[in-house]
C-alpha positions in Angstrom: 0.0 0.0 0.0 0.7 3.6 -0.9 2.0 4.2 3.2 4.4 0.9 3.6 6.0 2.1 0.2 6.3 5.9 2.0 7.8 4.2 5.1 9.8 2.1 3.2 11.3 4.6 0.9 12.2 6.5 3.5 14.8 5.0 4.4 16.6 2.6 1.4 19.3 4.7 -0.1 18.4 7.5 -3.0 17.9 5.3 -6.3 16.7 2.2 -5.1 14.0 0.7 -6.7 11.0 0.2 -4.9 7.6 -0.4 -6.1 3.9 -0.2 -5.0 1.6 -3.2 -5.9 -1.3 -2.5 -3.9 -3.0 -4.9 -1.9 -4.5 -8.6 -2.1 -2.8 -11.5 -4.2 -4.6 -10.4 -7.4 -2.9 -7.2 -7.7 0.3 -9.0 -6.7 -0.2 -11.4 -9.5 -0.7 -8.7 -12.2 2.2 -6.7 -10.5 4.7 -10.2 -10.6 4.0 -10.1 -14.0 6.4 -7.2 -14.6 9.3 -8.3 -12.5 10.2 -11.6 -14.6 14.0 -10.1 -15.6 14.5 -9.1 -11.9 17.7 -10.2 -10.6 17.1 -10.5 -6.9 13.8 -9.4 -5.3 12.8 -8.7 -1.8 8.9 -8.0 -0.3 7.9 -6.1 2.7 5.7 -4.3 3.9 2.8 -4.6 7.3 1.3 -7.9 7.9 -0.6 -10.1 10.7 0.5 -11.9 13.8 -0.6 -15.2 14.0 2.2 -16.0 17.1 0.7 -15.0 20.3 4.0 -14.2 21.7 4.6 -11.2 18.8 4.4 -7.8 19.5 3.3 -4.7 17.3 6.5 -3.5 15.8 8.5 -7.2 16.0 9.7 -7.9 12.3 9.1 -11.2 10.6 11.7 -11.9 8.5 10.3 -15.4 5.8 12.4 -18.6 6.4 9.4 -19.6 3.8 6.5 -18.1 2.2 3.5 -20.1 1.5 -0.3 -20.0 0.0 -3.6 -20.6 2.5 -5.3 -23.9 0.9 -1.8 -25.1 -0.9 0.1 -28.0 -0.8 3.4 -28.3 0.8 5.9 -28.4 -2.4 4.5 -25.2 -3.6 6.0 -23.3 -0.4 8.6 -20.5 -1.6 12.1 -20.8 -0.2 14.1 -17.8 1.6 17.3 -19.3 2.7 19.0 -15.9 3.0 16.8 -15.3 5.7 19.6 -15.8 8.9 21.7 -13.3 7.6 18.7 -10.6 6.6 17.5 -11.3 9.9 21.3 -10.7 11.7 21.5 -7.7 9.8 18.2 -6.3 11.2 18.8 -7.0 14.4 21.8 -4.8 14.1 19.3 -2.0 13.3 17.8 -2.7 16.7 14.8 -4.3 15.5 12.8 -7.3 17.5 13.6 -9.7 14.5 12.0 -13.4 14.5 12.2 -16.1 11.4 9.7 -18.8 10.5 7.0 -18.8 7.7 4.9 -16.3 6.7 1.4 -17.3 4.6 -0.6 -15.6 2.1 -4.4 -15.4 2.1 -6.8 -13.9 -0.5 -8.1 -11.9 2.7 -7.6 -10.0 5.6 -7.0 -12.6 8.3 -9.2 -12.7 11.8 -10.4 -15.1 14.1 -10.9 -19.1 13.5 -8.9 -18.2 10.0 -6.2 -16.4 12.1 -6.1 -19.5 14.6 -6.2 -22.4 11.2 -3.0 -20.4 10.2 -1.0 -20.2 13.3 -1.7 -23.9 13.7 0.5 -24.6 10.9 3.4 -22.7 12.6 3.5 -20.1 9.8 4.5 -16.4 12.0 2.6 -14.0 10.4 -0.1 -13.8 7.1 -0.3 -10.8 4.5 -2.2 -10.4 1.3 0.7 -10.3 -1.6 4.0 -12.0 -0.9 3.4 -15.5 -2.5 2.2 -14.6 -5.6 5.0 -11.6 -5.8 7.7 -14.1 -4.9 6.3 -17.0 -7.4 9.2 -16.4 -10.5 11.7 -17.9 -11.0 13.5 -20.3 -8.4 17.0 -19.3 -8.9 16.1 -15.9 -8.0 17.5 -14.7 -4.7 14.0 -13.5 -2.3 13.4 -11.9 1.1 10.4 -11.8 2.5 10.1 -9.1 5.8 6.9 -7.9 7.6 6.3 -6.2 10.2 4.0 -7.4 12.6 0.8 -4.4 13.0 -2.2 -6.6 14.4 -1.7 -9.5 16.6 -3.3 -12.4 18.0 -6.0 -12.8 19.6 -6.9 -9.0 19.6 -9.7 -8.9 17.2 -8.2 -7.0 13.8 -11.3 -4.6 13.4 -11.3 -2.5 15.9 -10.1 0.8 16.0 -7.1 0.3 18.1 -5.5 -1.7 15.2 -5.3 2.3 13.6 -2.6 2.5 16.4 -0.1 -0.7 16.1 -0.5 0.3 12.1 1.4 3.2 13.2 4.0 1.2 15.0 4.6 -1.1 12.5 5.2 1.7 10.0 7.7 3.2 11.9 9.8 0.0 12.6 9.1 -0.2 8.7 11.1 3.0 8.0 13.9 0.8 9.9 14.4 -1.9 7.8 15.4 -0.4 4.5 19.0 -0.5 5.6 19.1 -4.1 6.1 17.2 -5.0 2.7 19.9 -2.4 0.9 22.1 -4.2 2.4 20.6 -7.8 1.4 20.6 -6.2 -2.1 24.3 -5.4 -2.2 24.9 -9.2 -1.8 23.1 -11.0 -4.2 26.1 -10.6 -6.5 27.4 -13.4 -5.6 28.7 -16.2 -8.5 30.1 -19.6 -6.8 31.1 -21.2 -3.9 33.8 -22.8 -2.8 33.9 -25.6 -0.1 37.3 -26.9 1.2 37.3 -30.7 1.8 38.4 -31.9 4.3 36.7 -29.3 6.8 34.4 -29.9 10.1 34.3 -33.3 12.3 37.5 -34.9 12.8 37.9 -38.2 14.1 38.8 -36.9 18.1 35.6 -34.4 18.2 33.3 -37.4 16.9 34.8 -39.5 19.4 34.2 -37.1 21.8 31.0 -35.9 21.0 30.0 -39.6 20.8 31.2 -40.1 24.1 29.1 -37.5 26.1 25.9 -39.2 24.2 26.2 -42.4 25.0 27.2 -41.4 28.6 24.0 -40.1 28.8 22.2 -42.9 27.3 23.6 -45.6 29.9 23.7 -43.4 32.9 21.2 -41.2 32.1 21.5 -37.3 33.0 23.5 -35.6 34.6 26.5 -36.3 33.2 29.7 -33.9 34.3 32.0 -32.7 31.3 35.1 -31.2 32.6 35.5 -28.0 30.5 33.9 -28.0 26.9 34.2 -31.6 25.6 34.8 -29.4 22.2 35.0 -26.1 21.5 32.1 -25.0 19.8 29.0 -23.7 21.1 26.4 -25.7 19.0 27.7 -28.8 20.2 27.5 -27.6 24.0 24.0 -26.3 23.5 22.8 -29.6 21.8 24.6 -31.9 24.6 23.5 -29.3 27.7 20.0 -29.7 26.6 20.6 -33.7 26.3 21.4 -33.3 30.2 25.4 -33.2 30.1 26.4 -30.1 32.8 29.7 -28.4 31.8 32.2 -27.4 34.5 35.3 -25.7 34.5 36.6 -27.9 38.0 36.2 -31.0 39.5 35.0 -29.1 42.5 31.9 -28.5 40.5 31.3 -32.2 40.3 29.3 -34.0 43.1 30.3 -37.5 44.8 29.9 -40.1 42.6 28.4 -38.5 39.2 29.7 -39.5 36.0 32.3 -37.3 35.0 34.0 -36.7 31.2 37.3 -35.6 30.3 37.1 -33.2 27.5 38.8 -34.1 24.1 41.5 -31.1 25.1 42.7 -33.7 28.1 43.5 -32.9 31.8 47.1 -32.4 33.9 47.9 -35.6 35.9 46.9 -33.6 38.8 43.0 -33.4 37.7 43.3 -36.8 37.2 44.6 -37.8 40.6 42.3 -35.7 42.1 39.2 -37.3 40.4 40.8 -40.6 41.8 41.4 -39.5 45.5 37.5 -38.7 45.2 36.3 -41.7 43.5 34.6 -40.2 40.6 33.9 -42.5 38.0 35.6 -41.1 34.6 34.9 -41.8 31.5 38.8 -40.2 29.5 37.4 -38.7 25.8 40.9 -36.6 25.3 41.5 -36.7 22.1 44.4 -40.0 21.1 46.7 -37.4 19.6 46.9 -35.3 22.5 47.5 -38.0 24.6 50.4 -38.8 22.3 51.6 -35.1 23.1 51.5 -36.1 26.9 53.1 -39.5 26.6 56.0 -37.6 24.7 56.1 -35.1 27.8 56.4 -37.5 30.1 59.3 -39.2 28.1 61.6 -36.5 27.3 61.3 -34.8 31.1 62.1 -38.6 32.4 65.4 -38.2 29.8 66.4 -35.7 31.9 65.7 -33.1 29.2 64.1 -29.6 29.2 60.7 -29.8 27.4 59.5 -26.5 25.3 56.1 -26.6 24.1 55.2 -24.7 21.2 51.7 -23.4 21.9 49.5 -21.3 23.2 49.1 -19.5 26.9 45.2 -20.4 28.4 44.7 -23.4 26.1 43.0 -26.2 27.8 44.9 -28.8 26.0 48.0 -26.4 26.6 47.6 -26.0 30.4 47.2 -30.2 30.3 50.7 -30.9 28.6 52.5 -28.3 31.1 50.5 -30.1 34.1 51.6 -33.6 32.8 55.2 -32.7 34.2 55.1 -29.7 36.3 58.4 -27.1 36.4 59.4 -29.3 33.6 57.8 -28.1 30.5 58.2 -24.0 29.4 55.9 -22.5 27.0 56.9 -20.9 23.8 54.3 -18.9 22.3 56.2 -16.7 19.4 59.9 -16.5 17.7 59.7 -13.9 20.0 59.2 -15.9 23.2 61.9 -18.5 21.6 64.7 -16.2 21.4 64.7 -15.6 24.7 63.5 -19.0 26.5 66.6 -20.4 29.1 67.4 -23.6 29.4 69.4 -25.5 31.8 71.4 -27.6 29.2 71.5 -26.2 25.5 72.6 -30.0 24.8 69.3 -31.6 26.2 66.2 -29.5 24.7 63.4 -31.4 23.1 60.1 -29.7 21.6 56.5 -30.5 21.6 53.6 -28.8 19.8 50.2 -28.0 20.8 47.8 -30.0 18.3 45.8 -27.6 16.9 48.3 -24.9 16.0 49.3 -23.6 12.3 51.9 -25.6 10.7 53.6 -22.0 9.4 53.4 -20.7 12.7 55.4 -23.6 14.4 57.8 -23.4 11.6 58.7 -19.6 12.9 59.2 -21.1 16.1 60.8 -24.2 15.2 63.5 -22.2 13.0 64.5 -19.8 16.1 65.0 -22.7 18.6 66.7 -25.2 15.6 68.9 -22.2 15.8 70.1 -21.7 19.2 69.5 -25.2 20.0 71.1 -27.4 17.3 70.8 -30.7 19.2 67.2 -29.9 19.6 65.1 -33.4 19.1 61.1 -33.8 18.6 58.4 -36.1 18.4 59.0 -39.3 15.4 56.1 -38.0 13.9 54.5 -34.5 13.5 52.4 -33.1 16.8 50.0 -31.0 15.1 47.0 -32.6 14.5 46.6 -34.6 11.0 43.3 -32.9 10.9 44.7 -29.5 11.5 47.0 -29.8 9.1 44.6 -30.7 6.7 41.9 -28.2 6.6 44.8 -26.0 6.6 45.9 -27.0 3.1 41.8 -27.4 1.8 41.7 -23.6 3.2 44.8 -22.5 1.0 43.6 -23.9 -2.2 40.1 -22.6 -1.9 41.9 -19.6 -0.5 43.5 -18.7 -3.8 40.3 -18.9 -5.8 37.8 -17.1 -3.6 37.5 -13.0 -2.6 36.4 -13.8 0.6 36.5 -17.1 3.2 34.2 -18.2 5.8 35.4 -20.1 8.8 32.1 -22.0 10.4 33.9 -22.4 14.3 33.3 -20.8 17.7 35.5 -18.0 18.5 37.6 -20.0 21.6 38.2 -23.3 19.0 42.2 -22.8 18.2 41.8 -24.7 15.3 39.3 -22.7 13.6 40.9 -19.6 14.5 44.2 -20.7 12.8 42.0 -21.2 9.6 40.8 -17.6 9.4 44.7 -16.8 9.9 45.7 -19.5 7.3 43.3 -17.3 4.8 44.4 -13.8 5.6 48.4 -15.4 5.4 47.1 -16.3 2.3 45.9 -12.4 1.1 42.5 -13.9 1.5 39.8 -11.9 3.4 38.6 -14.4 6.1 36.0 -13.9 8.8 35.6 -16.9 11.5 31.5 -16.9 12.5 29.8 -19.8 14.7 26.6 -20.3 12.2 24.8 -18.5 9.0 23.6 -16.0 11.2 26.7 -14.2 12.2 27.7 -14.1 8.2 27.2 -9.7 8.0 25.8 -9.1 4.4 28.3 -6.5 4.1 31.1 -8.6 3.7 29.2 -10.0 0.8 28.9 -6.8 -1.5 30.7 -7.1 -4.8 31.5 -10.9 -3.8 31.6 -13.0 -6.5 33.4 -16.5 -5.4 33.3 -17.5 -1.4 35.1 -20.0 0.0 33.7 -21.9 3.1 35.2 -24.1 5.3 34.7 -25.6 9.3 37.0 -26.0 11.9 37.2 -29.3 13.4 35.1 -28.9 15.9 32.3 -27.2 13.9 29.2 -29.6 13.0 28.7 -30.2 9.7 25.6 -28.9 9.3 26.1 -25.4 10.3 28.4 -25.8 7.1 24.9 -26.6 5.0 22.7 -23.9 6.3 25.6 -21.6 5.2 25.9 -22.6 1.7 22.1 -22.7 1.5 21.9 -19.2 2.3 24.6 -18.3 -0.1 23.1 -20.1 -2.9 20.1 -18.0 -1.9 21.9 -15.0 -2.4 22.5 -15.8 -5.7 25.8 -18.3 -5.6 24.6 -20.6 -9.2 27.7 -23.0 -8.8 29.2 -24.9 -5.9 32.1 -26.7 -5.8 33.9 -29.0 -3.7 37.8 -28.6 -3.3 39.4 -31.8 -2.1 43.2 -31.7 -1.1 42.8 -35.3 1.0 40.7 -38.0 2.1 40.5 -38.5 5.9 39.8 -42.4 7.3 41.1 -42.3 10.5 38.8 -43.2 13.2 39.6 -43.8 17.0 38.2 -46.2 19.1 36.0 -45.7 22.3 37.6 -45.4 25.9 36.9 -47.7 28.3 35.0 -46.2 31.4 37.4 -46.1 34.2 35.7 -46.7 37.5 37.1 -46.9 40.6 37.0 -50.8 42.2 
């Protein structure tokens, strides 16, 4: 209607083009019929909460737009919708996703209440037939919620929360303009190997069948793996995360994360009887084995690695006063040791292979009878979504690292890329992707930290073939089969 299109224009930048189709699905029909050569095209305007819990003003942004009275596999697609939605929340707005429906009428009543049974969020009177073109066009769908449930819809303080809604309306130009500015993009580019390595599934795997014998709660020591999505989905499952064994009460099931623990947490849980069920990770207990060697050699230890890491502070506890932490060329220029003749190194698993090597090259150095580990520390799987990331690297503008912001591993990734002249942004799902890194994107390359669930790596491409992305292509560098074993519960007799 003539006052959404004043609200809207209000605030999308000078230029953009917007246009008026009037209300009800017919005029939205006749009005579709112009847009066919559109490249990318967005609807919004004022519409109807069917969701109790909305609010005058609250923004719907489409996760799907459907028809009242049609079947399923006609429903209309928006899988941009996370990121539109991120970006309006950053223009303050009370943003929700979900379906919105289209009616040949203004909703109320037993209508109103058949509609919100199907979980659809909010019904209007245009969008499906607007958005009904073709399917490889990217489509928003965003309205803003004016009458809500179960307030009847004619009455004359639905005048009122009109008002509102055209007001957050003015607020949500920016956010489409900047859904607009990425819809240029051409291709995508997925690094193979990426997500789940073998330690995190053993891990993970461990938690959930914890649960299923014992049944909740289960205690995790620290994060079993860093990412948030997986603590979420286990905390809800019934697994409590605690950062000490303090935490822990007599006699509950408690997990080592995959990070491992110093031999003093372990003692500890044993002087208390706790029954433990040891999910580090095989490779870091290869690290801590190593530790253990070289200190009972009589040799100083320096471990590559960095200060605060869980698996760090394990491998310094596995030998207290006898392992020193180098963090930097920096840090090994200036590290003391007792006897320059008796120096051995370890590395922290999840670390950069070219950041080591700065490291590596300073003590080689000043130590030349430094020895290491047979075979390489650093995490096979590390190393390589490392080299995936620098192939896709070279043939994207821009990378995106699916990992939480405390998971090494993922971190390293976002400074393989940028090493690489890559842009690179590390984000935990598709709704932390900002559309602005998009604009004038043509090729993205996306990969997921080891510890990043493989679906989070889906939603994103989904969205960014919603944006527009026609092509997507797989880059393999390597083809991972190792799996570990299950530990055995260890249980006190």
């Amino acid at each position: 209607m003539r006052m959404e299109a004043r609200a809207l224009r209000r605030a999308l930048p000078a230029g953009a083009p917007l246009r008026r189709t009037g209300r009800g699905l017919s005029r939205a029909t006749r009005a579709a019929a112009g847009y066919g050569g559109t490249s990318a095209l967005a609807v919004a305007g004022i519409a109807g909460g069917l969701d109790p819990a909305l609010r005058p003003g609250d923004v719907v942004v489409a996760t799907e737009v459907r028809r009242d009275g049609r079947t399923g596999d006609e429903r209309l697609p928006c899988p941009s919708a996370p990121m539109l939605a991120a970006t309006l929340r950053r223009q303050g707005l009370t943003v929700h996703l979900g379906p919105v429906v289209s009616s040949d009428r203004l909703v109320d009543g037993a209508d109103r209440d058949r509609l919100a049974a199907t979980g659809a969020l909010a019904v209007d009177t245009e969008s499906s037939a607007l958005l009904a073109g073709p399917p490889d066009r990217p489509t928003a769908c965003v309205r803003v919620i004016a009458d809500v449930a179960p307030e009847p819809l004619f009455r004359a303080a639905t005048l009122g929360r009109v008002a509102t809604a055209l007001r957050a309306l003015t607020r949500v130009g920016p956010g489409l303009a900047e859904w607009a500015g990425a819809t240029s993009l051409e291709q995508v580019v997925l690094a193979a190997p990426r997500s789940f390595c073998a330690g995190v599934e053993r891990a993970i795997t461990v938690v959930e069948q914890a649960l299923d014998r014992h049944g909740p709660p289960v205690y995790v020591r620290k994060q079993i793996v860093h990412n948030t999505h997986v603590i979420d989905d286990l905390s809800r499952r019934g697994a409590v995360f605690v950062d000490e064994l303090t935490e822990v009460p007599d006699g509950a099931v408690t997990v080592f994360s995959a990070h491992g623990v110093s031999a003093e947490v372990r003692r500890t849980a044993a002087d208390r009887g706790l029954p433990v069920i040891d999910a580090t990770c095989p490779l870091v207990t290869k690290v801590h084995n190593e530790a253990r060697r070289y200190a009972g050699q009589g040799r100083t230890v320096l471990l590559i690695g960095h200060a605060g890491h869980e698996e760090t502070e394990g491998t310094l506890g596995e030998v207290p006063g006898r392992v020193t932490l180098v963090q930097s060329p920096g840090e090994a220029e200036r590290v003391e040791v007792a006897d320059p003749d008796r120096v051995s190194y370890l590395v922290q698993t999840t670390l950069a292979v070219d950041e080591v090597s700065g490291v590596l090259d300073v003590l080689r150095r000043r130590f030349p009878a430094l020895t290491g580990p047979s075979s390489d520390d650093i995490c096979y799987a590390t190393t390589n979504r490392q080299v995936a990331l620098r192939a896709i690297a070279a043939e994207a503008d821009l990378v995106l690292v699916l990992g939480s912001s405390n998971s090494s591993n993922s971190l390293r990734l976002v400074e393989v890329a940028r090493r690489a002249g890559t842009p690179a942004h590390l984000v935990d799902d598709v709704g932390a992707v900002d559309l602005r890194w998009l604009a004038g994107i043509r090729t993205v390359g996306v990969t997921a930290g080891a510890s990043a669930p493989p679906h989070l790596v889906d939603q994103t491409v989904a969205a960014l073939v919603g944006l527009g992305a026609r092509a997507v292509r797989e880059r393999t560098t390597s083809t991972e089969e190792v799996h570990f074993t299950l530990p055995k519960e260890k249980r006190p007799r």
